[in-house]
C-alpha positions, 0 to 999 in steps of 0.5 A: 312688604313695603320697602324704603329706599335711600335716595342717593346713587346706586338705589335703583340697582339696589332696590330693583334687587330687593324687590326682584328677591321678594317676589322670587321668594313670594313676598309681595311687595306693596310698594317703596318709599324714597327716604331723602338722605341730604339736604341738597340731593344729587342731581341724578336723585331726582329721577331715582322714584320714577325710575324705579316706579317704572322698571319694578311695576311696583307702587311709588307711595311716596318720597320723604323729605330729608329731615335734620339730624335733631328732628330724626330723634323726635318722634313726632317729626318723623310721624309727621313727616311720614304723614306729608309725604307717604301715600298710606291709602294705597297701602289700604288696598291689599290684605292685613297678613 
């Protein structure tokens, strides 16, 4: 399971929950991405990823710029934008279920 967090506050309590119920249910959790919600983020956002990183043990594969409301239809943009800012080779090391 990848799990995709948004960046804002409260998501270290929510996403170490979400990856504490996975594993407890025996779902692997191969790592999370920070989904960035706005454009001038808060200055406790800055810490969430490393935070998060360090508390779950899991991968950080990456976090993903804030992308404006016409692009988010757009789904090239979002491909794109995945491709800059996702580390999809480390999804690469575990099995295809």
């Amino acid at each position: 399971m990848v799990v995709v967090a948004r960046d804002a506050l409260g998501t270290i309590n929510h996403t170490l929950l979400t990856v504490e119920y996975a594993r407890s249910h025996g779902i692997k959790v191969l790592g999370v991405i920070i989904n960035t919600l706005s454009a001038t983020p808060d200055p406790p956002t800055k810490t969430n990823a490393q935070v998060i990183k360090r508390l779950s043990g899991v991968s950080l594969l990456g976090v993903v710029s804030y992308l404006a409301t016409p692009a988010r239809n757009d789904l090239s943009s979002i491909t794109k934008l995945v491709g800059e800012h996702v580390d999809t080779n480390l999804l690469g090391r575990y099995e295809r279920y």
